[in-house]
NUKOLPA-844275 format. One record per residue (C-alpha): residue in one letter; chain; x, y, z. Coordinates in steps of 0.25 Angstrom, whole numbers, plus 5000, padded with zeros to 4 digits. Example, Ala and Ser with C-alpha at 12.3 -4.5 7.8 and 13.67 -1.06 7.14 Angstrom:
BEGIN
+-------+-------+------+------+------+
| dovex | kolgu |    x |    y |    z |
+-------+-------+------+------+------+
|     a |     A | 5049 | 4982 | 5031 |
|     s |     A | 5055 | 4996 | 5029 |
+-------+-------+------+------+------+
***
This chain:
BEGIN
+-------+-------+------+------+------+
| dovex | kolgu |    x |    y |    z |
+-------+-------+------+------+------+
|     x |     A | 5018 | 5079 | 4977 |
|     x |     A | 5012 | 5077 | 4990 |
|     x |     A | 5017 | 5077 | 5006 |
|     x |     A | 5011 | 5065 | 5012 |
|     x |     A | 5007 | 5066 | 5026 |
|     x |     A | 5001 | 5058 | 5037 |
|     x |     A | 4998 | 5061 | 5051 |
|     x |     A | 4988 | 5057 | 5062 |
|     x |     A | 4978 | 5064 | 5069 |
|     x |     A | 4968 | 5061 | 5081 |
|     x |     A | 4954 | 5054 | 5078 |
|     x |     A | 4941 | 5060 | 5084 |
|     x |     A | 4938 | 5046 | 5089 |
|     x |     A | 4950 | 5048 | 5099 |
|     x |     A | 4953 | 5030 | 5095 |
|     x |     A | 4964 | 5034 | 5083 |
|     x |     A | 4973 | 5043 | 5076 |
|     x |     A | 4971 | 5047 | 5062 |
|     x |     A | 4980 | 5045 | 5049 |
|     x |     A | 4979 | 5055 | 5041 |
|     x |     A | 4985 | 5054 | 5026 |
|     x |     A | 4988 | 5068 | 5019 |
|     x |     A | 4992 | 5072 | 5005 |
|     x |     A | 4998 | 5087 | 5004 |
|     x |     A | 5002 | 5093 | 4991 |
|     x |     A | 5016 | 5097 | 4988 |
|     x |     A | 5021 | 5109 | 4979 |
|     x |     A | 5008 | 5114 | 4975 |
|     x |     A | 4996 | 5121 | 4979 |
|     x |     A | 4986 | 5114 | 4989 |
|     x |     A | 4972 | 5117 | 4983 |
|     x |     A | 4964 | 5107 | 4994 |
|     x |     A | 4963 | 5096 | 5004 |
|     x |     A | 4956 | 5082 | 5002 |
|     x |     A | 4953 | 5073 | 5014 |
|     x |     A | 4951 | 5060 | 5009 |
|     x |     A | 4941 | 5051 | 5018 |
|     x |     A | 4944 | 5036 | 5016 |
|     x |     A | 4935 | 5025 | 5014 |
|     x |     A | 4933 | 5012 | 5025 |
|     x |     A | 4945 | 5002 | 5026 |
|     x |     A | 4955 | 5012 | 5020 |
|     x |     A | 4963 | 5024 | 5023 |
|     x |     A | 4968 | 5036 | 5017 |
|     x |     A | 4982 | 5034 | 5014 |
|     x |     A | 4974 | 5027 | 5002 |
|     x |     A | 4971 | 5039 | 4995 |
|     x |     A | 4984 | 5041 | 4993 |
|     x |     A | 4984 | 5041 | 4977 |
|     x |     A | 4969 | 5050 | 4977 |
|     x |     A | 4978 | 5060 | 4987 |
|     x |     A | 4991 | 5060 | 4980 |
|     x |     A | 4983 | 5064 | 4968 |
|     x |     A | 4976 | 5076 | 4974 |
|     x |     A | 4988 | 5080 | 4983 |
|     x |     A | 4996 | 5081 | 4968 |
|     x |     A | 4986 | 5091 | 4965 |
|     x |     A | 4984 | 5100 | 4976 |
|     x |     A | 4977 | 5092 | 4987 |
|     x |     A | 4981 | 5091 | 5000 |
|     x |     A | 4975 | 5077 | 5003 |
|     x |     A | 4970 | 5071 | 5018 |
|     x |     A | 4965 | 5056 | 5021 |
|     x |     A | 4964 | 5050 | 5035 |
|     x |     A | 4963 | 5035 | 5039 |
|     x |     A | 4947 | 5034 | 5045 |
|     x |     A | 4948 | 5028 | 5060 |
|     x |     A | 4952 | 5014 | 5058 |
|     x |     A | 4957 | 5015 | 5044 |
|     x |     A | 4971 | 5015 | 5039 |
|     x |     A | 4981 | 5021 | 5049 |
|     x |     A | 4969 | 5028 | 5060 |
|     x |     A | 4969 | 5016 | 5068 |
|     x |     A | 4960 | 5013 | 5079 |
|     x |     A | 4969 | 5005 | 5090 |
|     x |     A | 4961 | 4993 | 5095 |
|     x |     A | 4951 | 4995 | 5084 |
|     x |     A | 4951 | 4987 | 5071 |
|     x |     A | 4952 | 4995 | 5057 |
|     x |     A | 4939 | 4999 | 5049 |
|     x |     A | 4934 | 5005 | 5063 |
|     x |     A | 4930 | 5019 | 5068 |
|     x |     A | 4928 | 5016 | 5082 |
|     x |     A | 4918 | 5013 | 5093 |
|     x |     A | 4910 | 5025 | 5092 |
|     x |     A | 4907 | 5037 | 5081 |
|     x |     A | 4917 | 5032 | 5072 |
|     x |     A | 4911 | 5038 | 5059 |
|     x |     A | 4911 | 5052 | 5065 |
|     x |     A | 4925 | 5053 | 5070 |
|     x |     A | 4930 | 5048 | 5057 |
|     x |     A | 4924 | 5061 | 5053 |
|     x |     A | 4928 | 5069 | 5063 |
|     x |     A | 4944 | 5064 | 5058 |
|     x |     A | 4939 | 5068 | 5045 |
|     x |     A | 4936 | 5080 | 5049 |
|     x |     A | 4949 | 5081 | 5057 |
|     x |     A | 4957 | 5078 | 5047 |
|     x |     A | 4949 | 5088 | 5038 |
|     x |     A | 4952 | 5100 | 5050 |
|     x |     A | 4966 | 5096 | 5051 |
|     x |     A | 4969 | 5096 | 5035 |
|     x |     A | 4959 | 5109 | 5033 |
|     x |     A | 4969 | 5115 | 5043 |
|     x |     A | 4981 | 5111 | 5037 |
|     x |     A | 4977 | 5117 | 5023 |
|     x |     A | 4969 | 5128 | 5027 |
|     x |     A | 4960 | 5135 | 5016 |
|     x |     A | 4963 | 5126 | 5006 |
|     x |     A | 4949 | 5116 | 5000 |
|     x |     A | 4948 | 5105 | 5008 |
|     x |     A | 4940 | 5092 | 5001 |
|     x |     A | 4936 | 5078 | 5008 |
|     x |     A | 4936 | 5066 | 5000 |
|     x |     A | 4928 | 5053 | 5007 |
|     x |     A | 4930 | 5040 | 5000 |
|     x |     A | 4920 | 5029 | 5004 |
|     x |     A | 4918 | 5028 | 5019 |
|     x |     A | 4926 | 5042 | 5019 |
|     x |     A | 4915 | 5046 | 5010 |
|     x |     A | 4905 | 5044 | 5019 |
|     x |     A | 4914 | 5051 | 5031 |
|     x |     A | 4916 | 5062 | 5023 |
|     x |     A | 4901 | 5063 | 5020 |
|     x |     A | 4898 | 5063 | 5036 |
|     x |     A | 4910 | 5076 | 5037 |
|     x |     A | 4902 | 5083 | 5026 |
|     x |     A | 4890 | 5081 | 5036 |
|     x |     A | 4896 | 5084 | 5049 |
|     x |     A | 4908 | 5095 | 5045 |
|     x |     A | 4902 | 5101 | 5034 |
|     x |     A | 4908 | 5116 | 5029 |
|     x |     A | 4922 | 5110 | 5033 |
|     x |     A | 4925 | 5103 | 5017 |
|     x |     A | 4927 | 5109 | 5002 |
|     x |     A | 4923 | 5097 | 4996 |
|     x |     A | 4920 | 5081 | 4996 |
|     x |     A | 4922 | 5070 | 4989 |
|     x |     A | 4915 | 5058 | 4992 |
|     x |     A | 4920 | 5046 | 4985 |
|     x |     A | 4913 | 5031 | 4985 |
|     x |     A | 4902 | 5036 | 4995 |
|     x |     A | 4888 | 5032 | 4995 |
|     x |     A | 4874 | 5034 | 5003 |
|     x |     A | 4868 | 5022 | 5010 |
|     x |     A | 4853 | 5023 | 5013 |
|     x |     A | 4849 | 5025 | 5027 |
|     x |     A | 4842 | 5010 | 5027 |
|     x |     A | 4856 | 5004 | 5023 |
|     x |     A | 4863 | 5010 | 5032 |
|     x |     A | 4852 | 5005 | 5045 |
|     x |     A | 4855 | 4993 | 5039 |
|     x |     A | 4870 | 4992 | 5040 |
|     x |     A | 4870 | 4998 | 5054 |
|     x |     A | 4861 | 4986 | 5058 |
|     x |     A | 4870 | 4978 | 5055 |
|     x |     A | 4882 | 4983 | 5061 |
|     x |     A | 4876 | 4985 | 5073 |
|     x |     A | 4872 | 4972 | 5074 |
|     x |     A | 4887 | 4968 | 5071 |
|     x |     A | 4891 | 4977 | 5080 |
|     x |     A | 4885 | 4971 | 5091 |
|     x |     A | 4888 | 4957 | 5087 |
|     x |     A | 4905 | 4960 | 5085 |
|     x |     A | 4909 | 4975 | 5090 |
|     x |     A | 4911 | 4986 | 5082 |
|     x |     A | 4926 | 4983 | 5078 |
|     x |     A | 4923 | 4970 | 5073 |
|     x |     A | 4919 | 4966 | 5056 |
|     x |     A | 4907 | 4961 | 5053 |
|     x |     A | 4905 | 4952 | 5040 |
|     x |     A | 4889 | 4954 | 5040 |
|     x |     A | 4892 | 4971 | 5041 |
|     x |     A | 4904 | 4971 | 5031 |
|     x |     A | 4896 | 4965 | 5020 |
|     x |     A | 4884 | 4973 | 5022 |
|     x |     A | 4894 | 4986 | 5022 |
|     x |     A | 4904 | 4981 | 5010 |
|     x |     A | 4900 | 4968 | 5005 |
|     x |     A | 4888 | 4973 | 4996 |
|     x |     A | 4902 | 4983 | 4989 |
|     x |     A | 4907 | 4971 | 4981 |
|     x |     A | 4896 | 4963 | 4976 |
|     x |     A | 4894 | 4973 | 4965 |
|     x |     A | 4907 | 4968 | 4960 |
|     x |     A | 4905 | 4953 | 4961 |
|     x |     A | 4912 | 4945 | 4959 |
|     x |     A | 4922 | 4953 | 4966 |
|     x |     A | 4937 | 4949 | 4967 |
|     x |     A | 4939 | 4956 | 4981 |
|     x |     A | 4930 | 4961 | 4993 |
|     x |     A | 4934 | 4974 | 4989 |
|     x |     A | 4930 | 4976 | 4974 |
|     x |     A | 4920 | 4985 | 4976 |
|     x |     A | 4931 | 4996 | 4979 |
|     x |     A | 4936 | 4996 | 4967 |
|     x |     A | 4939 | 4991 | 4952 |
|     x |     A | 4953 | 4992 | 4954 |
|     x |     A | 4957 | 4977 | 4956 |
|     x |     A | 4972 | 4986 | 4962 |
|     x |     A | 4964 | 4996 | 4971 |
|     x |     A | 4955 | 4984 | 4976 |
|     x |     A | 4967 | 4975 | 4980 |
|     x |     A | 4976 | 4985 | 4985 |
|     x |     A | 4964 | 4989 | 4995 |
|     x |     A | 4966 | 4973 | 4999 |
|     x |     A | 4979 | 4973 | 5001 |
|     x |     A | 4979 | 4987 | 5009 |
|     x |     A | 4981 | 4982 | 5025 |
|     x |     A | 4973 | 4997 | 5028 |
|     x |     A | 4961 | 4994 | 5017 |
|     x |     A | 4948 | 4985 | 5017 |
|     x |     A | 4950 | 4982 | 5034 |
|     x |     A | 4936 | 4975 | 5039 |
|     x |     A | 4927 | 4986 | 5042 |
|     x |     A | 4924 | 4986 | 5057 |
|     x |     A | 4907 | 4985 | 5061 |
|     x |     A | 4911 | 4998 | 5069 |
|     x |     A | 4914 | 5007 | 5057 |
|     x |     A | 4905 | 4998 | 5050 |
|     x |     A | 4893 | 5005 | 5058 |
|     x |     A | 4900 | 5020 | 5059 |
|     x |     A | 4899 | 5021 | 5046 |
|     x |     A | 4883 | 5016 | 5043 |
|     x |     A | 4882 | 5027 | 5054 |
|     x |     A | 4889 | 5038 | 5046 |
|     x |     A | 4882 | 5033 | 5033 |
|     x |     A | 4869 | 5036 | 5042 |
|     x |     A | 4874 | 5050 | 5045 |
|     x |     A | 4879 | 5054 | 5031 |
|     x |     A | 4868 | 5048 | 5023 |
|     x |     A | 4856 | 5057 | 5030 |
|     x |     A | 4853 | 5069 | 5021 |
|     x |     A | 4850 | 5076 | 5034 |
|     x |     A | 4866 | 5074 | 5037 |
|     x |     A | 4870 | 5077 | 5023 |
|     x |     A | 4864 | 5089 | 5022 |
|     x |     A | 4873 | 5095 | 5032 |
|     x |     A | 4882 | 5098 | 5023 |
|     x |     A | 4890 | 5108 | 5017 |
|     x |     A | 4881 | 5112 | 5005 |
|     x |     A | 4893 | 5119 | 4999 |
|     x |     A | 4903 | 5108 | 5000 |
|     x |     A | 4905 | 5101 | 4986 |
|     x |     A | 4904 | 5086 | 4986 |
|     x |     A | 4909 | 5075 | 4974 |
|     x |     A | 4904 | 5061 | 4975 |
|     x |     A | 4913 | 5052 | 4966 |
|     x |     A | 4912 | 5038 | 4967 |
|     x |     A | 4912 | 5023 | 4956 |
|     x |     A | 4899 | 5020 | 4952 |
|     x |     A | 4901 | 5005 | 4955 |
|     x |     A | 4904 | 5009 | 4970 |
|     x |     A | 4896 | 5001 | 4979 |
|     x |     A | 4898 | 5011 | 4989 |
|     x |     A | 4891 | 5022 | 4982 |
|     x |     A | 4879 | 5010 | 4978 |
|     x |     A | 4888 | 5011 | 4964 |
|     x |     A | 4886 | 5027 | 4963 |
|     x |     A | 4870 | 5027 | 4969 |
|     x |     A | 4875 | 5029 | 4983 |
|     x |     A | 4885 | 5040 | 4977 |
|     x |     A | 4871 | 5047 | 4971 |
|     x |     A | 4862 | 5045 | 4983 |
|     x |     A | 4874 | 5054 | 4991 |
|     x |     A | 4876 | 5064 | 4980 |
|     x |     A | 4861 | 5066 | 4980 |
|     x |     A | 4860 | 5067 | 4997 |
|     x |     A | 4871 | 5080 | 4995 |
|     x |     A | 4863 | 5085 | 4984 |
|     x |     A | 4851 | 5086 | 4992 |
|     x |     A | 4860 | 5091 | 5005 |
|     x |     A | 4863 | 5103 | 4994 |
|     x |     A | 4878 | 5099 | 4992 |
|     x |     A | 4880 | 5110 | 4979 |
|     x |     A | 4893 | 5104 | 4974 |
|     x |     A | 4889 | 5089 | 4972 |
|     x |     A | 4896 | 5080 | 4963 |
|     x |     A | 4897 | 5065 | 4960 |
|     x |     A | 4904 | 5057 | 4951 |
|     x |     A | 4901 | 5042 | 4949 |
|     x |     A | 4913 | 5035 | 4942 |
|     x |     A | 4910 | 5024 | 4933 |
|     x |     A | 4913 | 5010 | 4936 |
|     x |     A | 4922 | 5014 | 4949 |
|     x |     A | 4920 | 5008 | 4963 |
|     x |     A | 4923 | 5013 | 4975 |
|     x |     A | 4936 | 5017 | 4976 |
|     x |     A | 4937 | 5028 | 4963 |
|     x |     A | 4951 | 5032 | 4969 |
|     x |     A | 4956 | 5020 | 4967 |
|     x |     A | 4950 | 5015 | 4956 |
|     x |     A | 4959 | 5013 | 4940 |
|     x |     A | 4953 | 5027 | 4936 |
|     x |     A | 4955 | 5034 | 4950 |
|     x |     A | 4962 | 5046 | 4943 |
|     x |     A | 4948 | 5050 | 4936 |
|     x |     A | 4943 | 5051 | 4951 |
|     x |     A | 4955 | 5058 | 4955 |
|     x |     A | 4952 | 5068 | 4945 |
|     x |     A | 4938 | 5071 | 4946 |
|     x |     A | 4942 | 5072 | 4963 |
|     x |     A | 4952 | 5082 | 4959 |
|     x |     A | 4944 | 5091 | 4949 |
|     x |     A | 4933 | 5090 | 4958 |
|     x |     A | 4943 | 5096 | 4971 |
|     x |     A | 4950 | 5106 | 4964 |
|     x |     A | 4936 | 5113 | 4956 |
|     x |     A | 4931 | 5114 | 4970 |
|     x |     A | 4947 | 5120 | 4977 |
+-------+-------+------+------+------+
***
């Protein structure tokens, strides 16, 4: 049993309110917290089945809609957008918020942060810059460009910056950020294939009006510019060395360079001096493993992973 509660709170970019999706166990002892980060062109309420899941067994569960995703609407501004300026950092900053207010809420209980794509890479900058404020992170579907990659990609947005405005969607920029994703899994009965081998997942994503919005060239180029930042191993060694990290992620995710991009990270923390490092690859999975026919096998190993470290 679960209370399911949704409530607003104020960005730090002072352009939008934040929704906030929470999961609170009923009837039983609450033994942590997990804020659940979304990935790009989504929003939190669609973890619902992942939350329901740890809720049952003892965690109180948190997701947020990003700035421009799912119900934390920019008015005037398109979806799939940040803003005009620092749009990467306050998403963070709402992360952290969000963390402050929920930490606040269940004082002195473990608090985890689980970062899913995009979110993965959010949460990786909050490691960064709030580090000692966490128990644990799971990064799911992440990766680890290289720096030449990512000069490259912010050439070309700024370029198609110039030419439309920041709010607009590029073609040239959207294939160079996404396009390469499905080619992997040619020939592809949908643009969105690569997200996973669930024919069900991929089209209920379709058909979700929240899901799959054009990514704007604005947050196209906020989040080459927090790749920058949370790639350099002079960043990641700023953090906690005492916080443990899982990766998990399908081994034939084009995210994570299908489980290469996933090692490259993994080894960056190991050298930051991370002591509680794991990583699990999961075999002929894509991106989205909470999603995918054998989810509850990635449930699971979420959850004995949590409650070993509670």
């Amino acid at each position: 049993m679960a209370i399911v509660s949704e409530y607003f709170f104020p960005s730090s970019s002072g352009t939008a309110l934040i929704h906030v999706n929470q999961w609170t166990p009923v009837g039983r002892e609450i033994l942590g917290v997990v804020q659940i980060a979304h990935g790009v062109a989504e929003y939190g309420g669609r973890y619902e089945p992942f939350a329901r899941y740890l809720c049952d067994r003892g965690f109180v569960v948190a997701a947020n809609d990003h700035l421009g995703h799912g119900l934390s609407r920019i008015e005037g501004a398109p979806m799939v957008y940040f803003g005009e300026e620092d749009g990467w950092r306050h998403v963070v900053d709402d992360m952290e918020e969000l963390r402050r207010r929920t930490a606040k809420v269940f004082a002195g209980k473990p608090y985890f942060l689980f970062g899913h794509s995009m979110g993965s890479f959010l949460s990786r900058t909050h490691l960064i810059r709030y580090p000692g404020r966490l128990d644990g992170c799971i990064l799911c579907g992440t990766g680890h460009q290289s720096a030449a990659v990512i000069a490259g990609g912010k050439l070309v947005a700024d370029r198609e910056i110039r030419r439309l405005g920041k709010k607009a969607f590029s073609v040239r920029a959207d294939d160079l950020a996404f396009g390469a994703y499905n080619r992997a899994f040619a020939p592809a009965r949908t643009k969105f294939d690569w997200i996973s081998a669930s024919e069900a997942n991929v089209d209920g994503y379709i058909a979700d009006p929240l899901c799959g919005g054009d990514t704007t060239l604005g947050l196209f180029r906020d989040m080459l510019e927090g790749l920058g930042y949370l790639t350099r191993q002079s960043n990641i060694d700023k953090m906690d060395k005492d916080l443990p990290v899982l990766f998990i992620a399908g081994d034939q995710d084009p995210v994570g360079d299908m489980g290469r991009g996933v090692r490259r990270a993994y080894a960056c923390f190991k050298k930051a001096g991370i002591r509680d490092l794991s990583i699990k690859l999961y075999h002929g999975l894509r991106h989205e493993i909470l999603n995918e026919a054998t989810k509850q096998y990635v449930y699971q190993d979420v959850l004995d992973w949590l409650t070993a470290r509670v």
